[in-house]
N, C-alpha and C positions, 0 to 999 in steps of 0.2 A: 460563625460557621457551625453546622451544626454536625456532631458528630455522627457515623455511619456504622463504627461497630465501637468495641472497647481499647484498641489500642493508643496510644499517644498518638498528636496531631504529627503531621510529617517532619518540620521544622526541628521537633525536639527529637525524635527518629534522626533525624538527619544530622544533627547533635552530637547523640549519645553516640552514634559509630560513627562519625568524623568523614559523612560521608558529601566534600565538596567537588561536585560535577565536575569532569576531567575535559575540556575541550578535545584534547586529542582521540575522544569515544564519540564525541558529538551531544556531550549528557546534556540537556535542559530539563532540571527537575520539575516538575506540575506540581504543588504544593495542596491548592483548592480542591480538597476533599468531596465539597460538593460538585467541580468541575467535572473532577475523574469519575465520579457517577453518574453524571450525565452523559459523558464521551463511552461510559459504558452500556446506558440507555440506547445511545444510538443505532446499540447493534443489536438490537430488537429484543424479545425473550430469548433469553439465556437461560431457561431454566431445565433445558434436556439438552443443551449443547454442551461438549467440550469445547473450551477457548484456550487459544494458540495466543501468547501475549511476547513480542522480544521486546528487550531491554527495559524491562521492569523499574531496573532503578532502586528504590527505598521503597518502592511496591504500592505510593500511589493513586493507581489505575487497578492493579493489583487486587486491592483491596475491596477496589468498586464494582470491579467483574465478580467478586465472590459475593458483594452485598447484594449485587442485582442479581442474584441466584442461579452464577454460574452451574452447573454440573462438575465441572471438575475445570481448574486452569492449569499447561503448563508453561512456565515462565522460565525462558529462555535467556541468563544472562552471564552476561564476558566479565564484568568486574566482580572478581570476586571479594570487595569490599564490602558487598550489596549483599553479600547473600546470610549473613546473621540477621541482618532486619528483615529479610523474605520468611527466615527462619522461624520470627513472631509470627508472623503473617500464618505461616503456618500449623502453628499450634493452636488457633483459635476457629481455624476452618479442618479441624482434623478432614484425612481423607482427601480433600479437595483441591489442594495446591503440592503440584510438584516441580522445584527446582532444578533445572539442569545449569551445570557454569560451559557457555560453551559461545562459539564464536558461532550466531545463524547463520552467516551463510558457508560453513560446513561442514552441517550435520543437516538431518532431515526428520523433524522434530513432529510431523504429521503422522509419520508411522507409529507415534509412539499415542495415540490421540485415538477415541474411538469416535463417528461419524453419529450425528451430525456435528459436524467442526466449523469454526467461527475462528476468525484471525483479528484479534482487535490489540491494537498496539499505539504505541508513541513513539514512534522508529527511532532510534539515531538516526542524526540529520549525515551522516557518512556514508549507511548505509539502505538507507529508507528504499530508492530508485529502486536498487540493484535487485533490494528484495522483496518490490512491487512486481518488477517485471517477470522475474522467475515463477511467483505464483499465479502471473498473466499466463504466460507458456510453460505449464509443468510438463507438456510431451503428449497427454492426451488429456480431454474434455468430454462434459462436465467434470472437473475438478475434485477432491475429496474435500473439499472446503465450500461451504454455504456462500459466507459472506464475507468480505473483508472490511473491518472498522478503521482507518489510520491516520495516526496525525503528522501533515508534512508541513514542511515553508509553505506560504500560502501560494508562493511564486508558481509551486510542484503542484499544489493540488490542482492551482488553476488550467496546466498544463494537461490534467487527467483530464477535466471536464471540458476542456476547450472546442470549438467549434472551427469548421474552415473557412477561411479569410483573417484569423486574427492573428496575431506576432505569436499567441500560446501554443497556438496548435501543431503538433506535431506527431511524432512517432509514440509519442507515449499514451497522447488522445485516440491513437488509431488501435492501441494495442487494447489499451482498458474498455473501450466504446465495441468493439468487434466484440466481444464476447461478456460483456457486463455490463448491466445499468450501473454508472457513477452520479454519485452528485456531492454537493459540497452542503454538510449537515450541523458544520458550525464553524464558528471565527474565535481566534483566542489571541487576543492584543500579550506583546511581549511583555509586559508585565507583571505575566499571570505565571512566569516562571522564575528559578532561579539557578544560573545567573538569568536576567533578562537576554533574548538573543535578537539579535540587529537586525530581524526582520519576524513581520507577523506569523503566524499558523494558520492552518483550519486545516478540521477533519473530514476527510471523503470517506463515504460511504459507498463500497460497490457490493450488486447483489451479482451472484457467478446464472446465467443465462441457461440453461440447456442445453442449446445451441447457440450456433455464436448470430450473429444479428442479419450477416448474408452469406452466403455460400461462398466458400476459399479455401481451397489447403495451405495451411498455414506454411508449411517448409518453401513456397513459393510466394506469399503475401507477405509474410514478415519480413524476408530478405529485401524484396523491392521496396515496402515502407523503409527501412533501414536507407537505403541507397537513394530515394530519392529523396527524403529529408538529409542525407548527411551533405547534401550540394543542394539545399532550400533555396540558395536565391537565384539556381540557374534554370533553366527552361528545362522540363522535364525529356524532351527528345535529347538534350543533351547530359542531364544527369543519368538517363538510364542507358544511357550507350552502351553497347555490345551486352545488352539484357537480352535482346532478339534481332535475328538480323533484319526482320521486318517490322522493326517496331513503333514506327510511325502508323502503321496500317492496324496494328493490335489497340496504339491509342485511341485511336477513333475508332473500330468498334466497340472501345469500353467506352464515348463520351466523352473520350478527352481530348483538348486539343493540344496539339504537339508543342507550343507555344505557352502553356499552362504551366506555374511552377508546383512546387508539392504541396504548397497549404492551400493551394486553392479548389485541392482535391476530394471531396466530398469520402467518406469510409466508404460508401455502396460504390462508387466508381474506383477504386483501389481494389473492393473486392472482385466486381467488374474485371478486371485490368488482369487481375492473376488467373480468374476463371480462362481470360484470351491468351496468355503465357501456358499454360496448361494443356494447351492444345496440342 
């Protein structure tokens, strides 16, 4: 493994501050130095962005956003066991790395970040979704944020990029796909962490769109994806009940048939769908 700046490999970091991964955090350490620099490559040149990183850990990834010539990172984390080895981290990139100890999802750690901004992380597997989806809908768009780098279960990433007709697809492929290119930009067998955790990873890549991909107000599209995914395997005339009182007539002008469940619904016919609710 070939070193990327002057610090100890993570292993003996992880050592020296006694720092073993907490299940009840969701921690799976990434250890492969060269890994965490490539998962930082993913998110393109970094070298006039600020990067947004939660749960750093023994820093990692950390280390890798600043080799790959971050601008500045700030690393967002809850244990504060982790934060004297962030502390090296930061003496050797003066300037560049600022630690916050705080639980993301509540604080709002973009205000503190100057644009262009970049979110590249190795999520807690507790928190990963919750803090996918809020950076999906921050409340208005284009976003303060470029791009987002993240590593999930591969179950979850599969679920971002999913297409309709498959068992994946759902409210999460509708959310991310509406308003970003996703895709999946690497695979990391459970191995390559510590402890190993009992199912694969891979990292998704989404670039944030300008606009979102069809025409929707979202306070009307996101509700109804929500409600007709939360009753997925019933016929969508009857999941969306008293959405409208005519809303077999709304389905079929959006293309749908009343008869359709929710994965077999296309994003453009959903956007469709809420443009005819709109009315």
């Amino acid at each position: 493994m070939s070193a990327i700046d002057s610090l100890p490999p993570l292993r003996s970091v992880i050592a020296a501050h006694g720092l073993t991964a907490k299940k009840s955090m969701g921690q799976n350490f990434l250890l492969d130095l060269n890994l965490t620099a490539k998962i930082a490559r993913q998110a393109g040149d970094l070298a006039g962005s600020d990067v947004l990183e939660v749960g750093p850990g023994p820093g990692g990834l950390t280390r890798g956003l600043l080799a790959e010539g971050a601008r500045r990172v700030l690393a967002v984390e809850k244990d504060g066991r982790c934060l004297p080895a962030l502390a090296e981290i930061a003496e050797i990139y003066p300037g560049r790395l600022e630690v916050v100890q705080a639980d993301a999802l509540e604080i709002d750690p973009l205000a503190h970040l100057t644009p262009p901004i970049r979110i590249v992380a190795n999520l807690p597997y507790n928190v990963g979704t919750e803090l996918l989806t809020r950076w999906l809908d921050p409340g208005h768009w284009p976003p303060v944020w470029e791009s987002l780098t993240l590593m999930f279960q591969r179950e979850v990433a599969q679920r971002i990029v999913a297409q309709p007709g498959s068992k994946a697809y759902g409210r999460l492929a509708v959310l991310a796909q509406w308003r970003c290119d996703a895709r999946i930009v690497m695979d990391l067998p459970a191995e390559a962490f510590t402890p190993p955790p009992k199912v694969r990873s891979a990292v998704v890549h989404l670039t944030a769109r300008a606009e979102p991909r069809y025409p929707a107000e979202p306070k009307i599209l996101l509700p109804l994806v929500a409600k007709a995914f939360g009753q997925r395997r019933k016929m969508l005339r009857a999941a969306l009940r008293g959405h409208a009182p005519d809303l077999e007539d709304r389905l079929a002008a959006a293309g749908i048939a009343p008869t359709e469940r929710a994965e077999q619904v296309s994003l453009e016919r959903f956007c469709a769908l809420a443009r005819e609710l709109a009315r």
